[in-house]
C-alpha positions as CSV (number, residue, x, y, z in Angstrom):
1,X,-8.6,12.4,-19.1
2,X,-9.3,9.0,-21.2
3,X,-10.7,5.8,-19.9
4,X,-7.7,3.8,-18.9
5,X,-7.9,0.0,-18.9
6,X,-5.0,-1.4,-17.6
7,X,-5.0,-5.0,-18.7
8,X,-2.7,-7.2,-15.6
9,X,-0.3,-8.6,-17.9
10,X,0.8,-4.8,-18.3
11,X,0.5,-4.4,-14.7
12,X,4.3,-3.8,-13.2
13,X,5.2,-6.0,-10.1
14,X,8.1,-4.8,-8.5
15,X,9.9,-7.1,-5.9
16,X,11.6,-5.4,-3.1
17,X,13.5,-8.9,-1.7
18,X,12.2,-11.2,0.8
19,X,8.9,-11.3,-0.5
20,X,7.5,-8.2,-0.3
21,X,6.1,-7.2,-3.7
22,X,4.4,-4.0,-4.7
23,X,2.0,-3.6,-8.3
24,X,1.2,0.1,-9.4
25,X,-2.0,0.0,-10.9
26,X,-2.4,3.1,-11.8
27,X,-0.6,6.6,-11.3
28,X,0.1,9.9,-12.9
29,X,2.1,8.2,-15.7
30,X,-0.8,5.9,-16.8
31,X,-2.8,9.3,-16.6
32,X,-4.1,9.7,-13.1
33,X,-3.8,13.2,-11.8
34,X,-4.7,12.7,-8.5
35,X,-4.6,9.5,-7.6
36,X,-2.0,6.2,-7.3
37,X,-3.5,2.4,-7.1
38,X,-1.6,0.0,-6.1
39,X,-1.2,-3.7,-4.1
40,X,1.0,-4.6,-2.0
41,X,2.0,-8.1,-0.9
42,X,3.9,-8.6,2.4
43,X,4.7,-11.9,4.0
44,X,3.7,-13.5,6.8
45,X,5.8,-12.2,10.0
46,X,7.4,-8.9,7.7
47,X,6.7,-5.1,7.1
48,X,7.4,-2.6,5.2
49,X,10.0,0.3,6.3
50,X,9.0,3.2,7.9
51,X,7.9,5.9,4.8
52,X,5.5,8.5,4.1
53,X,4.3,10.1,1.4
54,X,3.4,13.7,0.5
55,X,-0.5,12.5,-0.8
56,X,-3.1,10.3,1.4
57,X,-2.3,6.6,1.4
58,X,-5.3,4.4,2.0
59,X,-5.0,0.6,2.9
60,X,-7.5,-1.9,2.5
61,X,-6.6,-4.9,4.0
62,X,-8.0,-7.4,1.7
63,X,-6.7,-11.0,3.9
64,X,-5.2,-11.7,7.5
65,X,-4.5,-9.7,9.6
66,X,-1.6,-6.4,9.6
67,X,-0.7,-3.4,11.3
68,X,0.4,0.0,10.6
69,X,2.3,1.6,13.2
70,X,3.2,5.8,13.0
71,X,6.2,7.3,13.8
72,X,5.3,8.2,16.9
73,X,4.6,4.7,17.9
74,X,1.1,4.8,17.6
75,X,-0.3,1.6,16.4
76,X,-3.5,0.3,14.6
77,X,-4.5,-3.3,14.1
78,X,-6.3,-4.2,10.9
79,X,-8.1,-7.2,10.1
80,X,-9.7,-8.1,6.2
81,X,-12.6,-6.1,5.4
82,X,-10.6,-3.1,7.1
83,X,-9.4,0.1,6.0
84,X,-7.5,3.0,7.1
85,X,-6.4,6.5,6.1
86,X,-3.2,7.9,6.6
87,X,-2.8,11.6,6.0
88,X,-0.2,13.3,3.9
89,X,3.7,13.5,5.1
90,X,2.4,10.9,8.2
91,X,5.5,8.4,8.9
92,X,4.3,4.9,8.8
93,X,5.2,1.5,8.1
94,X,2.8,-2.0,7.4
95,X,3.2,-5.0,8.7
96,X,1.3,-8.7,7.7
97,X,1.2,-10.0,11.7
98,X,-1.0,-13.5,10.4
């Protein structure tokens, strides 16, 4: 694989309403075989449906405070700084709770 540099004004945002916005970074069609980047915005108060994903999802919570709450209503509180690991085909969803 080639060095990517992905430059941000080439850097997709996609808006899913309401202010939730996601960025790919990068993925298997800017050349990553293994591996999706991404950011994800969600406002104050909101979350994310409940997904999953067939490849681990990490999330770094990089301001306020969120949660990610499984399927099975298990439910972890994250706070900036944190970081958590969700496994492959795992049903979650994110929420911002600041």
């Amino acid at each position: 694989m080639d060095v990517k540099l992905m430059k941000k004004e080439q850097i997709e945002i996609r808006d899913f309403g309401n202010g939730l916005t996601l960025q790919i970074l990068l993925d298997k069609i800017e050349g990553a075989k293994n591996l999706d980047v991404g950011t994800v915005s969600i406002p104050a108060k909101s979350a994310t449906s409940m997904h999953s994903r067939p490849f681990e999802e990490v999330i770094y919570m990089v301001s306020g405070t969120g949660e990610c709450q499984l399927e099975d209503g298990t439910s972890y509180i994250l706070e900036a700084g944190d970081c958590i690991l969700i496994p492959p085909d795992v049903v979650h969803c994110h929420a911002n709770t600041s």
